[in-house]
LOLOSE-670627 format. One record per residue (C-alpha): residue in three letters; x, y, z. Coordinates in steps of 0.5 Angstrom, whole numbers. Layout:
N
<'ala'; <X; Y; Z>>
...
END
This chain:
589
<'unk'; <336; 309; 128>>
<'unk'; <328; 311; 128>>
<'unk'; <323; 311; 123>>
<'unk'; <320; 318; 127>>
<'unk'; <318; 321; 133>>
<'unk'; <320; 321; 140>>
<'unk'; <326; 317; 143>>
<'unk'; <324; 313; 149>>
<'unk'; <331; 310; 153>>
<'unk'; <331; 307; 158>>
<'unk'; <335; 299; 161>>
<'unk'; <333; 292; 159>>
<'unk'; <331; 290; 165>>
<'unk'; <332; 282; 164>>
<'unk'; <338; 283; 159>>
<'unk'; <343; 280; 164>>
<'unk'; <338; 274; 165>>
<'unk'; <338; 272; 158>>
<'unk'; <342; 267; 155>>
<'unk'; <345; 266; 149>>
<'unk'; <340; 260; 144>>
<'unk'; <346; 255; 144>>
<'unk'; <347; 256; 152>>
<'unk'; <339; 255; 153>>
<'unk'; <339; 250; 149>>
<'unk'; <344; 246; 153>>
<'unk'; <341; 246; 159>>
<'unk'; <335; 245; 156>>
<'unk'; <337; 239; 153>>
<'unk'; <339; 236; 161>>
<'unk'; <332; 238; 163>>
<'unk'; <329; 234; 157>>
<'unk'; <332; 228; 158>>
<'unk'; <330; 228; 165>>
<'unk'; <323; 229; 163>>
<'unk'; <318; 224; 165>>
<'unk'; <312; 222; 161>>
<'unk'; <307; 225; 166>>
<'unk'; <312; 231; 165>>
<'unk'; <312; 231; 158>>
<'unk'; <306; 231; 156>>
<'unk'; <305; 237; 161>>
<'unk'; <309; 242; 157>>
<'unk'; <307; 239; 150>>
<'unk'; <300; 240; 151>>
<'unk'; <296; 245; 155>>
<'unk'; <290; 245; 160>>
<'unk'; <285; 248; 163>>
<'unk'; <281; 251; 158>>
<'unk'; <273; 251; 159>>
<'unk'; <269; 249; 153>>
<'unk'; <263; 250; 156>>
<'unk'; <265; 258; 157>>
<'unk'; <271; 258; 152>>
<'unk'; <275; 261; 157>>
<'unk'; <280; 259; 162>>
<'unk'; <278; 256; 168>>
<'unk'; <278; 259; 175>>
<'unk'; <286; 260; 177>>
<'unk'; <288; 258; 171>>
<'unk'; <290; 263; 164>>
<'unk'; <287; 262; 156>>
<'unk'; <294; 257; 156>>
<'unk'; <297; 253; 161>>
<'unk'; <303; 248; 162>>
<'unk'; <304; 244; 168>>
<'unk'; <310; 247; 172>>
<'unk'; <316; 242; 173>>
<'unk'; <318; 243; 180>>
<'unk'; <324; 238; 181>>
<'unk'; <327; 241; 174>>
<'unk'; <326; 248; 176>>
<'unk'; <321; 249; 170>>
<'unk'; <316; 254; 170>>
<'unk'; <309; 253; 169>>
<'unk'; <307; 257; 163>>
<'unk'; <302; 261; 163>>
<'unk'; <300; 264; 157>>
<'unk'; <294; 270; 156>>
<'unk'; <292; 274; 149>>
<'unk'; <294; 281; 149>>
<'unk'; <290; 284; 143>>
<'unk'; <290; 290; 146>>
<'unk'; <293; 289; 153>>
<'unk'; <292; 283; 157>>
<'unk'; <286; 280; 156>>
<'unk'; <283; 279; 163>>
<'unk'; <279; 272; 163>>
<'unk'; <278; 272; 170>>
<'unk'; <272; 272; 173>>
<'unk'; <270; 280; 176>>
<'unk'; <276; 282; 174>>
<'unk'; <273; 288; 167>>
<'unk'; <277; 293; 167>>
<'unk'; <284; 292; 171>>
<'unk'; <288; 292; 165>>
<'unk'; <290; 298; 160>>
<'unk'; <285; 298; 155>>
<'unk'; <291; 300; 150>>
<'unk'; <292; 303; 142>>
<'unk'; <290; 297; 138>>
<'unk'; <296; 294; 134>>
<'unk'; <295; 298; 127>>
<'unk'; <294; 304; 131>>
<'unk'; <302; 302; 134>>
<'unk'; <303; 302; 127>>
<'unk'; <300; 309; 124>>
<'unk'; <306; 311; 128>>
<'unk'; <311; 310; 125>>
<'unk'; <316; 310; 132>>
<'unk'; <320; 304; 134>>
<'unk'; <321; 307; 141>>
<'unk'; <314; 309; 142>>
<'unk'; <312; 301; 140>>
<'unk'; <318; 299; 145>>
<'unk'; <315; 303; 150>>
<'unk'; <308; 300; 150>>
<'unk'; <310; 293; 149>>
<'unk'; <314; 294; 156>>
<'unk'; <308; 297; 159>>
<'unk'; <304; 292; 156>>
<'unk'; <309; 286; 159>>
<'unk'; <309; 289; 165>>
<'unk'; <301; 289; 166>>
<'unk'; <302; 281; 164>>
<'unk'; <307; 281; 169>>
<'unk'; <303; 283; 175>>
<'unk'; <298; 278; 173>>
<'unk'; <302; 272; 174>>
<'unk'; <303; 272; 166>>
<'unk'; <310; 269; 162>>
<'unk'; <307; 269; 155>>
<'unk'; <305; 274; 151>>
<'unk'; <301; 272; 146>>
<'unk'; <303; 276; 141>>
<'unk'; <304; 281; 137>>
<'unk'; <300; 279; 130>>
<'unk'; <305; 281; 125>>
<'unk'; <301; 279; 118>>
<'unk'; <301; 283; 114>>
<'unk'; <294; 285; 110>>
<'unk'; <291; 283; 105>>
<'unk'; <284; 284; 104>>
<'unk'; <283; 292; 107>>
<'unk'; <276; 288; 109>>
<'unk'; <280; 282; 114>>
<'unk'; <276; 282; 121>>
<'unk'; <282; 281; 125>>
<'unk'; <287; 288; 121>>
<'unk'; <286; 292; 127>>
<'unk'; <290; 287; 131>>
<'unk'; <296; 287; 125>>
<'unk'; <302; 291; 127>>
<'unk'; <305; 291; 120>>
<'unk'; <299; 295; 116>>
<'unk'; <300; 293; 109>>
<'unk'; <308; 294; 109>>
<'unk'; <313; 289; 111>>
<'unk'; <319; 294; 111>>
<'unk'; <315; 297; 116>>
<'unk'; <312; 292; 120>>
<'unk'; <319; 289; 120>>
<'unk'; <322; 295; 123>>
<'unk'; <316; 295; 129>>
<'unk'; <316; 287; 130>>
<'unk'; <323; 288; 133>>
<'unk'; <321; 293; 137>>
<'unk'; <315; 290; 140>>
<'unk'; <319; 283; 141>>
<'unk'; <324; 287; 144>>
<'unk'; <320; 291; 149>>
<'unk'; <316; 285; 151>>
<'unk'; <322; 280; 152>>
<'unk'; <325; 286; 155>>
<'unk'; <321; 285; 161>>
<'unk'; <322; 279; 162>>
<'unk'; <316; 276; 158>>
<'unk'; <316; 271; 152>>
<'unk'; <313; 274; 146>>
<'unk'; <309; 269; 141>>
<'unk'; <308; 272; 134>>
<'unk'; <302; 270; 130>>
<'unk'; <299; 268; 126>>
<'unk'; <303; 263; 121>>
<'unk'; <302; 264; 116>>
<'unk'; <297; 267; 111>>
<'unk'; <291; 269; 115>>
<'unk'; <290; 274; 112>>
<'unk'; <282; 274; 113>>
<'unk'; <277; 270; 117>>
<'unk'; <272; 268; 111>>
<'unk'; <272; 260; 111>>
<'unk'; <279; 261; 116>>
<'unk'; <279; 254; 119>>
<'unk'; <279; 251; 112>>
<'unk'; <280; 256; 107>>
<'unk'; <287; 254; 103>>
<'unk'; <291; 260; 101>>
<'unk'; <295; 258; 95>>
<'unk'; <302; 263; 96>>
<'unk'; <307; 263; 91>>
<'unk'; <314; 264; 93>>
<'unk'; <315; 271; 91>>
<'unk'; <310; 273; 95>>
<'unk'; <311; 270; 101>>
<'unk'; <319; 271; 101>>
<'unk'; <318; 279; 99>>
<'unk'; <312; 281; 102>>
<'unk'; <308; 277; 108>>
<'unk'; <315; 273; 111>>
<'unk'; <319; 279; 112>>
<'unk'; <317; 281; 119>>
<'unk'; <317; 274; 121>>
<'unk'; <324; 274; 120>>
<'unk'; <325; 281; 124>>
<'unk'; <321; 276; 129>>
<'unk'; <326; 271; 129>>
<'unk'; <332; 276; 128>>
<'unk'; <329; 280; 135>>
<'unk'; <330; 273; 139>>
<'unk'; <323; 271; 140>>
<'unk'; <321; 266; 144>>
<'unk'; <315; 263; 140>>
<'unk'; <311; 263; 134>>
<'unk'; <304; 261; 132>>
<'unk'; <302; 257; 127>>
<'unk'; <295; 259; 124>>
<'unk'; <288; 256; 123>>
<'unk'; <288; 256; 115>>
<'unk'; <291; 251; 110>>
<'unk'; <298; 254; 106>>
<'unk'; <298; 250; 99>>
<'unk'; <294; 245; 101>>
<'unk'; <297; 243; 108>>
<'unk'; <293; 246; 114>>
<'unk'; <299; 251; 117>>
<'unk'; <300; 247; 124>>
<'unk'; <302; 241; 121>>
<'unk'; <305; 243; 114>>
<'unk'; <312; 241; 114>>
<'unk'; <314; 245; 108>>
<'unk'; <312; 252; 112>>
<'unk'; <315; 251; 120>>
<'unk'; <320; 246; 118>>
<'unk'; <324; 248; 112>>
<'unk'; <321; 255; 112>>
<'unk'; <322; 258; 119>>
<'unk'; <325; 253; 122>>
<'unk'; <331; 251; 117>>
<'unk'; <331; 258; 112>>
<'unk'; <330; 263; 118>>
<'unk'; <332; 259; 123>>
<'unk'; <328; 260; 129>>
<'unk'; <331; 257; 134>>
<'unk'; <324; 257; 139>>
<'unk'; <318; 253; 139>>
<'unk'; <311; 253; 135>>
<'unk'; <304; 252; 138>>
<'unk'; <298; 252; 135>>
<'unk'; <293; 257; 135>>
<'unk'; <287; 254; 140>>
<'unk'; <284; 248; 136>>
<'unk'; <289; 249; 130>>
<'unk'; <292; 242; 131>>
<'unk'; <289; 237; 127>>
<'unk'; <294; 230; 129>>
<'unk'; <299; 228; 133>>
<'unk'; <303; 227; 127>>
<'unk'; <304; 235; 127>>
<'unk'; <310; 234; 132>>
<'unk'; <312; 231; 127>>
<'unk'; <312; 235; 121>>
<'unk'; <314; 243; 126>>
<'unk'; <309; 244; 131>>
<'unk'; <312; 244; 139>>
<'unk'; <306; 245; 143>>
<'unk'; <298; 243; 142>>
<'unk'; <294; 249; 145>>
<'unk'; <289; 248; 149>>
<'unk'; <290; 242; 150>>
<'unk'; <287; 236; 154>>
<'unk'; <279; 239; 154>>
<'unk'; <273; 236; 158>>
<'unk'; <268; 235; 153>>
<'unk'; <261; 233; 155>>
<'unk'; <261; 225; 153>>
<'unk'; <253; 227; 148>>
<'unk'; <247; 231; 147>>
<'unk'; <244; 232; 155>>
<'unk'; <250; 228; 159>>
<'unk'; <252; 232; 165>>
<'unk'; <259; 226; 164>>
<'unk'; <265; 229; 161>>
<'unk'; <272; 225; 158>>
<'unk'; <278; 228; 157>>
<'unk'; <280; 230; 150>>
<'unk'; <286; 232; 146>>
<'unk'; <289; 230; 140>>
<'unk'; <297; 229; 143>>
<'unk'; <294; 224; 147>>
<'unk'; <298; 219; 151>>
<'unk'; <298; 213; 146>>
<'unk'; <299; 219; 140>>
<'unk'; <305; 221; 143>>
<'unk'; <308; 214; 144>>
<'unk'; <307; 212; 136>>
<'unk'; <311; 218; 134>>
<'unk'; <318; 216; 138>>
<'unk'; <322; 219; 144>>
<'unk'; <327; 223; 138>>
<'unk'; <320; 228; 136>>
<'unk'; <317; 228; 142>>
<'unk'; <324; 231; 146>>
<'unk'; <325; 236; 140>>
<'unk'; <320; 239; 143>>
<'unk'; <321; 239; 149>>
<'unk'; <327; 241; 148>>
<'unk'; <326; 248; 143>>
<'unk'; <320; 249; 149>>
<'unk'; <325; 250; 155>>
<'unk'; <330; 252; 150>>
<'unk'; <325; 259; 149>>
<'unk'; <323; 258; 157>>
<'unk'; <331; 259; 160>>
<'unk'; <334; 263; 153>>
<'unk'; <329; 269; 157>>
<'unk'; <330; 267; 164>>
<'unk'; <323; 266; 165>>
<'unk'; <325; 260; 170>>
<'unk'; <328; 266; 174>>
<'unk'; <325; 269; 180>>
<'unk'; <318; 267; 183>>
<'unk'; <312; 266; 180>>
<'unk'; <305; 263; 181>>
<'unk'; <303; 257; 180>>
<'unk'; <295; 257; 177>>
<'unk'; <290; 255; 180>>
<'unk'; <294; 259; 186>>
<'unk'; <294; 266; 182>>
<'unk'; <288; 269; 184>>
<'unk'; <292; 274; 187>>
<'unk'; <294; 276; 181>>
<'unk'; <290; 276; 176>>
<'unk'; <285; 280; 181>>
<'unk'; <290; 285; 181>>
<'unk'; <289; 292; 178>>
<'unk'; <293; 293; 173>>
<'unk'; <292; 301; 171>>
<'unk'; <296; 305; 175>>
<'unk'; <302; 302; 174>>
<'unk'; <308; 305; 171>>
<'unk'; <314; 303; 166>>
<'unk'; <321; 306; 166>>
<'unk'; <317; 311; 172>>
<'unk'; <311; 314; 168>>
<'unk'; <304; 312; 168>>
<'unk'; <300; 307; 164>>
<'unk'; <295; 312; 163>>
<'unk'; <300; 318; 161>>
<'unk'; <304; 312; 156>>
<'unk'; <297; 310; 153>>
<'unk'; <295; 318; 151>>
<'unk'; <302; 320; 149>>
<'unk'; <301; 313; 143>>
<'unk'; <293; 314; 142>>
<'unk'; <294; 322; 140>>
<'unk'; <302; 320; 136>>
<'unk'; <298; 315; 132>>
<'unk'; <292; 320; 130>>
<'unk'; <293; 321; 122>>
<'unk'; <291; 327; 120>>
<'unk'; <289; 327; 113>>
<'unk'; <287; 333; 111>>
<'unk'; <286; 340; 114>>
<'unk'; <283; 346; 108>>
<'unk'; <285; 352; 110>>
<'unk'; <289; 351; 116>>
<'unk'; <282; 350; 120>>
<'unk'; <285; 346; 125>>
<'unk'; <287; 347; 130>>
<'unk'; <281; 350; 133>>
<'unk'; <282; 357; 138>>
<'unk'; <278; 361; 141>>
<'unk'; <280; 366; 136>>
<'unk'; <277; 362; 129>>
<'unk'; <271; 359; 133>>
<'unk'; <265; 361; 138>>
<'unk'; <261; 355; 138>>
<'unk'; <262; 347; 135>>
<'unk'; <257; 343; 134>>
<'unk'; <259; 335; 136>>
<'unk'; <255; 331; 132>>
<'unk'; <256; 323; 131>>
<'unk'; <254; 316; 135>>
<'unk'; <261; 315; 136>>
<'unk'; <262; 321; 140>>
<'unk'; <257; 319; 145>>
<'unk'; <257; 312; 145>>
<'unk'; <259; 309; 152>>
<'unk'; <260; 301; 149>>
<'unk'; <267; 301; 147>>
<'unk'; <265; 298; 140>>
<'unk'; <269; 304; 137>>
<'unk'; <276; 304; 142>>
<'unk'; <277; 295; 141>>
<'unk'; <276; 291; 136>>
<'unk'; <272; 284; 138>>
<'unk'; <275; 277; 139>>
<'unk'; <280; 274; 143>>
<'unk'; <283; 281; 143>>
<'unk'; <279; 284; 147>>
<'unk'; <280; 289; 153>>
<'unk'; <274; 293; 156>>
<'unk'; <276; 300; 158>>
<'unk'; <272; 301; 163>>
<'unk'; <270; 307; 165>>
<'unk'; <272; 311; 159>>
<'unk'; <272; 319; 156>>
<'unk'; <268; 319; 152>>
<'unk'; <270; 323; 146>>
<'unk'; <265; 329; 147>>
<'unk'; <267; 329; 154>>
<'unk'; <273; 330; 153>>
<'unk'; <272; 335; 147>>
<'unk'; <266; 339; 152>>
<'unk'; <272; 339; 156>>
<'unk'; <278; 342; 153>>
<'unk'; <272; 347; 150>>
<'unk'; <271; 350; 155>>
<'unk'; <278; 352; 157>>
<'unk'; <279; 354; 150>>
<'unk'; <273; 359; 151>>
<'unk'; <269; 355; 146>>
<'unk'; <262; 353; 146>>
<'unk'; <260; 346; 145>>
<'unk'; <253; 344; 142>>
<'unk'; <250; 337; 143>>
<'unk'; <244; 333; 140>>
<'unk'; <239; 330; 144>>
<'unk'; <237; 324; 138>>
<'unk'; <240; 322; 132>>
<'unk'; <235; 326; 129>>
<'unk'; <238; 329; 122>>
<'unk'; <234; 335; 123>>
<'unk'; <236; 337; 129>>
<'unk'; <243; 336; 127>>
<'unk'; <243; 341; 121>>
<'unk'; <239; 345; 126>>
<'unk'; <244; 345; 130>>
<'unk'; <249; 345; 125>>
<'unk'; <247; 351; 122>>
<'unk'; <247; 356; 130>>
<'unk'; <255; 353; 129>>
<'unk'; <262; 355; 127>>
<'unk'; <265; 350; 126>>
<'unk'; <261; 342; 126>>
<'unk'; <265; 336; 128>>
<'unk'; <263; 329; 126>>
<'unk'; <267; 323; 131>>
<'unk'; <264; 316; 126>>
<'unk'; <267; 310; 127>>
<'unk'; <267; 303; 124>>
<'unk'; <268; 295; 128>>
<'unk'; <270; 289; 128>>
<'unk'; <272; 283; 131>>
<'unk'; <275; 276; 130>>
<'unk'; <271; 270; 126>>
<'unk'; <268; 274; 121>>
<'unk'; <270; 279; 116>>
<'unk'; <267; 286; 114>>
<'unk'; <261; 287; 111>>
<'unk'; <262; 293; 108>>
<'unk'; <268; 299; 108>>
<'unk'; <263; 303; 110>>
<'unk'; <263; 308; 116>>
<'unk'; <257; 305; 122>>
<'unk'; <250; 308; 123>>
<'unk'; <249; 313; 116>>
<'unk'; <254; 316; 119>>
<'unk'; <256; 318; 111>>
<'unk'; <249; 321; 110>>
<'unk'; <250; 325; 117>>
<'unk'; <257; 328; 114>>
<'unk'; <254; 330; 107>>
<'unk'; <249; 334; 110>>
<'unk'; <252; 337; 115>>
<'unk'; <258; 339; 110>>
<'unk'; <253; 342; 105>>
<'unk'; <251; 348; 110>>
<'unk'; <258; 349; 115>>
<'unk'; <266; 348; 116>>
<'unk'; <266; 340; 118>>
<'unk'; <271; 336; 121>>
<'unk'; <270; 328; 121>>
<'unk'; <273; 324; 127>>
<'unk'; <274; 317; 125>>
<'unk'; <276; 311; 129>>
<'unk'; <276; 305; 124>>
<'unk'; <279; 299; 125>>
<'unk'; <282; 299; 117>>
<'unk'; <281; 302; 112>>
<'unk'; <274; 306; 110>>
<'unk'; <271; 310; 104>>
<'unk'; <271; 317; 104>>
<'unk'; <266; 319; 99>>
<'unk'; <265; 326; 102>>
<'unk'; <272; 327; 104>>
<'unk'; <271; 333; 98>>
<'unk'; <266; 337; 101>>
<'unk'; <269; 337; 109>>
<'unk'; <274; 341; 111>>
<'unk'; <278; 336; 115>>
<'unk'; <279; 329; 117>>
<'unk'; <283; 325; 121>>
<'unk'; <283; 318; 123>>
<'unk'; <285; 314; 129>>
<'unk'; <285; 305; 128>>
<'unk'; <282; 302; 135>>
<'unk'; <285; 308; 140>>
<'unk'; <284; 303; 147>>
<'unk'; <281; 308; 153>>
<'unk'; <285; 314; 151>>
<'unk'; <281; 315; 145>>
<'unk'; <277; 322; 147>>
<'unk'; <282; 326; 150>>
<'unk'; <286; 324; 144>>
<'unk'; <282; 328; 140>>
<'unk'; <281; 334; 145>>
<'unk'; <289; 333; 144>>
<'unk'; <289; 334; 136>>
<'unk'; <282; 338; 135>>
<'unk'; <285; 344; 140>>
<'unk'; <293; 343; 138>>
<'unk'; <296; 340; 144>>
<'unk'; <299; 334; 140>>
<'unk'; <300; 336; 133>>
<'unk'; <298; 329; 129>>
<'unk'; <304; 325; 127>>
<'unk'; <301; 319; 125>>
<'unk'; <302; 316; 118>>
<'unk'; <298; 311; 115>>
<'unk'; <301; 304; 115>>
<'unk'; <295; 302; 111>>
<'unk'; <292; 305; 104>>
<'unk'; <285; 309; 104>>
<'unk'; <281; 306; 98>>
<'unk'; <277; 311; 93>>
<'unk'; <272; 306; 91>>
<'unk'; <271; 299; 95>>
<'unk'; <273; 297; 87>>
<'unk'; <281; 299; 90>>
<'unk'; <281; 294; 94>>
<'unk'; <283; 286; 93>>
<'unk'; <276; 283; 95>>
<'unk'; <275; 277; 101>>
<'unk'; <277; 271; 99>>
<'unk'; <269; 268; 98>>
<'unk'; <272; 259; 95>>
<'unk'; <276; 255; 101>>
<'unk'; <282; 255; 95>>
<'unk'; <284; 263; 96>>
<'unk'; <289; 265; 90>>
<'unk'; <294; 269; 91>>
<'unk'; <295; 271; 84>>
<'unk'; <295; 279; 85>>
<'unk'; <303; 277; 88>>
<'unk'; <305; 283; 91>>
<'unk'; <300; 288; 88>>
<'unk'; <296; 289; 94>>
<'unk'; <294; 295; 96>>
<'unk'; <299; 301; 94>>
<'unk'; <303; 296; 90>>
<'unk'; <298; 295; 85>>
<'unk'; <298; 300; 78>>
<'unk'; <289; 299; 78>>
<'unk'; <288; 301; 86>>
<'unk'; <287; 308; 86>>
<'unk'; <288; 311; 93>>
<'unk'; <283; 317; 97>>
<'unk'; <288; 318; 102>>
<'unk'; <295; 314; 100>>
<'unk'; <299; 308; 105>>
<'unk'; <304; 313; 108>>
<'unk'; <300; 319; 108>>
<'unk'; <300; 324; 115>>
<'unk'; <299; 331; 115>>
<'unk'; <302; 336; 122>>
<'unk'; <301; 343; 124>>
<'unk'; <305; 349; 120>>
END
C-alpha cells in the first residue's frame, strides 16, 4: 500500500542477514560479558572528533567506536546524512549525491520512492566505509520558521511522516546500514536549543510528535538520538521519563540511544536511557594559549566504575543488540583511521537496483516539485504559446548552492551543478523558445526585458541551516518586489526553492507558482522538467504555506517554551488562515 506515485520493486539485499531482536540479543549478551573495560568504554563512547575543526579527524567518521577484533564487533562508523553523506574528509567535496533534502522527500508523497533514495543514500555510506546513517530526522514541525525544517521527513503531519519514516528506515536498513532516527524529542527550533525547556503535554506528544517515531521503532530501527533540548524540565539525553518509560518501555524500542554531539550532560545519563555518549572522549586545549591538550568526556573511566556493572552491560548490550539484529558484524569492513580509500572514493556514479544516482536524484527532485497554481493552463510552456521567456531572479543564477542545501551538519556540496537557467536555456531552445537573460540585478533592465518577453519566469528561494532559526518567512534578495513589478506588466511564473514554508503575497497578481523544498544538484533540470511538460509535478504539500506571517506559531523566544497550542499547529488550528493549504499539489490536465 502506497500513498501515491510510482512503485519502485526490488529485493532486500541484506534481509537473510538480519536477525530477529530476541536472537541478536542473545549473542550480544555472550559478547557483552566478555567485554573488557577498555572495550566497553570504546563502544560506550565514541572518538576521534576534532574540537579544533569540528570535524572528524583524518581517517576517522563524525562518530566512531573502537573495533573489537577478538569478539567479531565492528567498529562503528557513523556519518550525517542530512542530504546524503556528508563528506568530512579532507579533499573529498563533491563525491557524494547532493540529494532532495528530506521535506522535499516528504512533498512526494511516495513511500516507494523515499525507499528508493534511502537505498541509493546507504549505498553511497556504504561505499565510503560507513555502517551508521545518522538519520533520517523525522520531528514533526512546529514552528514554520524552525532552521532545521528542511531536514524533517515528517512536514507537519504525523500520518504522513509515519508512513515515510518506515519506508526510509527500511530502505536504509535494507542495504545494510543502520538508521538513527532523530532528534528525541521536542526539537522543534533552534532558538536557545541546548537549554530551552519544552513543556509538552501528553496529548501532544502521543497524538502529534510521537506518532513517526514509533513508526521508527515499529520498522526495526537500530538507533535513536536524543536531542539537545530539555523535555519538561529534564535535559532529553539524560530524562528517564522520555527514553526509559516513554520509548524504551511504551514503544518498546529495542535498540540503543546516543546523544546528539555534546548533548550528554552526566555520566548519570546511563542510568536514566542513553546508550552511548557521542562524541565522546575529546583532546581539549588545557587553557587560553596552551599548545597541551588532555582528554575529556563525560563517561570517563571513574564515571563508569560509580554507576555499576548492570547500567553499564545494558548498554552495551542494546548497542551490540542493533549491531548483530542488522548484520553489521557481517562481511568486510574498514577499520578507521585506515579507510581513506574509502572515504576518498567518488561516490556519484554509483547505482541502486541497476539505475543511476544521478537519474534516482532527478526522478525525486522533479516527483517533489509542487505545483500550486497554473491560471489558465500556462504551463506547460510550448513553442506554440510563447516565443520568447524572460528568466529573471538571483536564484536561477546563483552558482553557490545556498538555494539546493540547507546549512549545517546536514550539508552536502553538489559540486559542479546545473543551474537552473542553465537547464531552462537548454530545454528552450530544444522547444524553440528564446530565452532572455539580465546582465545585473538591475530592476529597470529586468522590466525592460520583461516587457520584450512572452512570458516571464522568476526562480526565488530562501536559506537555512542549523543553530539558528529564520529570520523572516520571506523569500531572499527583494525577490517580492522583483515579482510584484514584473506581474504587474507580463504573465510571471514564480519558481521557489525554499527550505519551508514562505509568504506569498503577490501570488494573486502571477500567473503560476510552483515550490521545491532544498532540491540537492538535480534542482535546474527539475525545472526544465515541470516548465516544458516532461515531468507533470505530482508533488503535495507535507507542510501548510501561511497567508500572513500571524498564521503561523511564532519562535519560542523564553528558555521555557509552552506547548500550549496542543495540537493546533499548522492546518490543525481553526485561527491559522492558509495561502496555499498542507496537501495541496496541482498536475497537468
Amino acid at each position: 500500500e502506497r500513498i501515491g506515485g510510482a512503485s519502485f520493486e526490488g529485493p532486500e539485499p541484506f534481509e537473510g542477514q538480519q536477525k530477529s531482536w530476541a536472537e541478536a540479543r542473545a549473542k550480544a549478551a555472550i559478547s557483552a560479558a566478555n567485554l573488557s573495560s577498555e572495550e566497553l568504554l570504546g563502544l560506550l563512547r565514541g572518538s576521534h572528533f576534532n574540537t579544533s575543526s569540528i570535524t572528524a579527524d583524518v581517517g576517522y567518521y563524525i562518530g566512531n567506536t573502537l573495533a573489537i577484533p577478538r569478539l567479531g564487533v565492528p567498529a562503528l562508523k557513523l556519518q550525517d546524512a542530512g542530504q546524503g553523506f556528508r563528506t568530512t574528509e579532507p579533499g573529498t567535496d563533491s563525491t557524494t549525491t547532493a540529494w532532495p533534502c528530506m521535506l522535499a522527500l516528504a512533498s512526494t508523497w511516495d513511500e516507494d520512492l523515499v525507499k528508493l533514495v534511502a537505498r541509493a543514500i546507504a549505498d553511497e555510506f556504504k561505499g565510503k566505509g560507513a555502517n551508521v546513517l545518522l538519520g533520517p530526522s523525522i520531528n514533526v514541525h512546529r514552528v514554520a520558521a524552525g532552521g532545521r525544517n528542511f531536514e524533517y521527513l515528517s512536514g507537519e503531519d504525523p500520518y504522513l511522516g509515519s508512513r515515510l519514516t518506515r519506508a526510509y528506515v527500511e530502505g536504509a536498513q535494507g542495504q545494510g546500514v543502520m538508521a538513527v532516527v532523530k532528534h528525541f524529542a521536542f526539537n522543534e527550533q533552534e532558538t536557545n536549543r541546548n537549554s530551552m525547556d519544552a513543556e509538552v503535554g501528553e496529548r501532544a506528544k502521543w497524538e502529534l510528535y510521537y506518532p513517526p517515531f514509533k513508526a521508527a521503532v515499529d520498522a526495526g530501527v537500530g538507533s535513536f538520538m536524543c536531542s539537545y533540548n530539555r523535555v519538561n524540565g529534564t535535559f532529553a539525553c539524560g530524562n528517564p521519563e522520555l527514553l526509559l518509560q516513554d520509548l524504551k518501555k511504551t514503544l518498546g524500542f529495542q535498540g540503543f540511544v546516543m546523544s546528539d554531539w555534546l548533548a550528554a550532560h552526566n555520566a548519570s545519563d546511563l542510568e536514566h536511557g542513553l546508550d552511548q555518549e557521542q562524541p565522546g572522549l575529546l583532546k581539549v586545549s588545557k587553557g587560553p594559549g596552551s599548545n597541551e591538550t588532555l582528554d575529556w568526556t563525560v563517561l570517563t573511566d571513574a564515571a563508569l566504575k560509580s554507576l555499576g556493572a548492570d547500567t553499564a552491560k545494558e548498554a552495551a548490550v542494546r548497542i551490540l543488540t542493533a549491531v548483530y539484529r542488522l548484520g553489521l558484524d557481517q562481511g568486510p569492513s574498514c577499520v578507521p583511521p585506515r579507510c581513506q580509500q574509502e572515504l576518498l572514493s567518488n561516490q556519484t556514479e554509483d547505482t541502486t537496483l541497476g539505475r543511476r544516482h544521478a537519474d534516482i536524484a532527478l526522478s525525486a527532485t522533479s516527483a517533489a516539485v509542487t505545483l500550486l497554481k497554473n491560471s489558465k493552463g500556462l504551463l506547460p510552456l510550448t513553442s506554440s504559446k510563447i516565443k520568447t521567456l524572460a528568466v529573471l531572479g538571483w536564484a536561477a543564477y546563483d552558482t553557490s548552492s545556498q538555494f539546493l542545501v540547507g546549512g549545517g551538519s546536514g550539508f552536502v556540496s553538489p559540486g559542479n551543478f546545473v543551474t537552473p537557467i542553465q537547464a531552462i536555456r537548454e530545454r528552450a531552445s530544444r522547444a524553440g523558445v528564446t530565452v532572455l537573460s539580465p546582465s545585473s540585478g538591475n530592476l529597470s533592465e529586468a522590466l525592460a526585458l520583461a516587457d520584450q518577453a512572452d512570458v516571464v519566469v522568476v526562480v526565488a528561494g530562501a536559506t537555512s541551516a542549523e543553530s539558528i532559526d529564520r529570520p523572516s518567512l520571506s523569500l531572499a534578495d527583494q525577490a517580492d518586489e522583483l515579482i510584484a513589478a514584473v506581474a504587474a506588466r507580463k504573465r510571471t511564473v514564480v519558481l521557489m526553492q525554499t527550505p519551508g514554508a514562505v509568504l506569498t503575497p503577490w501570488r494573486e497578481e502571477v500567473a503560476g507558482i510552483a515550490n521545491l523544498f532544498l532540491g540537492g544538484v538535480a534542482t535546474g533540470p527539475a525545472w526544465a522538467n515541470l516548465l516544458f511538460g516532461d515531468a507533470p509535478p505530482r508533488g503535495r504539500l507535507p507542510i501548510m504555506f501561511p497567508a500572513t506571517d500571524s498564521d503561523v506559531i511564532p519562535v519560542g523566544q523564553e528558555l521555557t517554551v509552552t506547548y500550549s497550542e496542543g495540537l493546533l499547529t499548522s492546518y490543525r488550528s481553526p485561527h491559522f488562515k492558509a495561502a496555499f493549504p498542507f496537501g495541496h499539489g496541482l498536475t497537468f490536465t
